[in-house]
Structure formats: structure tokens, C-alpha cells
FIDRENNU-882527 format. One record per residue (C-alpha): chain; x negated, y negated, z negated. Coordinates in nm, 3 decimals. Example, Ala and Ser with C-alpha at 12.3 -4.5 7.8 and 13.67 -1.06 7.14 Angstrom:
A; -1.230; 0.450; -0.780;
A; -1.367; 0.106; -0.714;
***
This chain:
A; -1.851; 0.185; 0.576;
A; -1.501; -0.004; 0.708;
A; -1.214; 0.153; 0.627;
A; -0.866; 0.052; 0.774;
A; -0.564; 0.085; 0.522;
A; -0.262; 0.150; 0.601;
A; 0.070; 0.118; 0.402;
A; 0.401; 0.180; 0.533;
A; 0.672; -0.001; 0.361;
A; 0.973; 0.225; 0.170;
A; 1.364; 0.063; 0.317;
A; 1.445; -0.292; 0.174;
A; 1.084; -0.361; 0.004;
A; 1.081; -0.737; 0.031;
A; 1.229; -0.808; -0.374;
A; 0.952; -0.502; -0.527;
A; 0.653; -0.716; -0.209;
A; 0.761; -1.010; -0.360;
A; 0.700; -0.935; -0.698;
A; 0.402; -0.749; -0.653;
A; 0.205; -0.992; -0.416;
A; 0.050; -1.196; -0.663;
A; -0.145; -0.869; -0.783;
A; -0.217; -0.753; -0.497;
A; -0.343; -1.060; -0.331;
A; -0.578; -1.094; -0.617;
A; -0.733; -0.754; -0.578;
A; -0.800; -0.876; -0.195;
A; -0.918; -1.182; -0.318;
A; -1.198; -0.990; -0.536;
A; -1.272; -0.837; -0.182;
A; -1.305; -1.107; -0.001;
A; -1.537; -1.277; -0.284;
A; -1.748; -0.969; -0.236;
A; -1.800; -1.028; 0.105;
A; -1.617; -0.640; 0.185;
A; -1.253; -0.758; 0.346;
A; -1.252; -0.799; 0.719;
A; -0.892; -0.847; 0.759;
A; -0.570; -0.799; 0.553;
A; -0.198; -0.875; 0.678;
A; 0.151; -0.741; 0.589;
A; 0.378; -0.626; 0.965;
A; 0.657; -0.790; 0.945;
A; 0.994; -0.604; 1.053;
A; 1.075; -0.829; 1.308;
A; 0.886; -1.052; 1.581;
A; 0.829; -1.370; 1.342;
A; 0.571; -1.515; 1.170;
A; 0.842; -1.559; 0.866;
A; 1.078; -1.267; 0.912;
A; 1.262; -1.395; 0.610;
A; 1.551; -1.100; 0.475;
A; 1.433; -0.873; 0.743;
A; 1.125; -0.784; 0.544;
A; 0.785; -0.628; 0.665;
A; 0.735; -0.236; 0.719;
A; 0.406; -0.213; 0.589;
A; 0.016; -0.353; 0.554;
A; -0.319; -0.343; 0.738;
A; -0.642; -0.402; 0.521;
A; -0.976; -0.337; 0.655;
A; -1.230; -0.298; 0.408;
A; -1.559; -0.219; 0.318;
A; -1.658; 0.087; 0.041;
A; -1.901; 0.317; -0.023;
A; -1.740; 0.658; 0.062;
A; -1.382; 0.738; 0.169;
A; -1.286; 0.857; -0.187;
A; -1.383; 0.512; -0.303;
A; -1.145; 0.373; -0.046;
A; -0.918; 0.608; -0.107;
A; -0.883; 0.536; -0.491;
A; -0.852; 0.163; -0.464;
A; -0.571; 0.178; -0.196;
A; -0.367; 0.405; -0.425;
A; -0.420; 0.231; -0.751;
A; -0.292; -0.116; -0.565;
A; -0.020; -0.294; -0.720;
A; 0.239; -0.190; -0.392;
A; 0.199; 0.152; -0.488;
A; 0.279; 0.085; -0.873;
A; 0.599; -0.114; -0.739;
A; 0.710; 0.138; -0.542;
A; 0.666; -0.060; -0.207;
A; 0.489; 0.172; -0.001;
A; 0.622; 0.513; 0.103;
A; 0.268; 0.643; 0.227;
A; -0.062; 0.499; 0.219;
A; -0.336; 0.659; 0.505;
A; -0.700; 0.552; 0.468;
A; -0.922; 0.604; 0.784;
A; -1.277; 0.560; 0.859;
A; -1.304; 0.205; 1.104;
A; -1.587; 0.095; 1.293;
A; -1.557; -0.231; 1.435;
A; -1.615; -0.269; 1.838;
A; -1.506; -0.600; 1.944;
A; -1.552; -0.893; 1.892;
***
């Protein structure tokens, strides 16, 4: 099943994103290779495509795994979390209706 993850972003995250993206890029990269990532994107804080100082204030990943808990375990053993960039972390169940 889909699940969307969300992470929500503690104050002034972009130095601990920065330094934590290359990890967690891979670990979307092995889901994508695996055929199971529909979509993954950080919010940024402001309405830009770069919003540069201003940050983000979280993450959206949609991904496929076999049960909740499974979701649930790799979204809270991803690199953000280690680094302290996410305050909270919500996993939901997502079924995809359009396109």
C-alpha cells in the first residue's frame, strides 16, 4: 500500500537539511530503484522554487510498503530524524485518485 509521509521541519533547519540531504536522498533513491516512490519533495517556507535562507518547513514522500509499521519504521529511522530536522513525522495510509 501508498503511504504519504509527512515531516514537519523544527525552526531554522536549513544548516542540519543541508547536511543531512545527501543521506536522505540516497535512501529515496533506493526507493525509487525499487520502483516504490511516487513522489518526494521538501515545502519550502516561502513561495519560491529556491527559498534560499528562508528554509523549508517540512517534506512530502509518498511511498510504497508492505504494512504501516513498515512505513512507519523507515520514516523514523531517516537521516532528518537523526539530524534533528524534523519536529514530527505522521505516516498515513494514501490511495492515489487522480491522475
Amino acid at each position: 500500500m501508498w503511504f504519504a509521509i509527512i515531516g514537519t521541519d523544527v525552526p531554522d533547519s536549513l544548516e542540519a537539511r543541508k547536511g543531512a540531504r545527501p543521506a536522505h536522498i540516497a535512501r529515496l533513491q533506493k526507493l525509487l530503484d525499487e520502483g516504490r516512490l511516487m513522489l518526494a519533495g521538501p515545502f519550502p517556507a516561502i513561495e519560491a522554487e529556491d527559498p534560499g535562507p528562508a528554509g523549508f518547513t517540512g517534506s512530502l514522500i509518498v511511498a510504497e510498503f508492505p504494512t504501516q509499521a513498515d512505513a512507519e519504521a523507515w520514516a523514523h529511522a531517516d537521516p532528518y530524524v537523526a539530524a534533528g530536522v524534523y519536529a514530527s513525522v505522521a505516516i498515513q495510509p494514501f490511495r492515489k485518485a487522480l491522475p
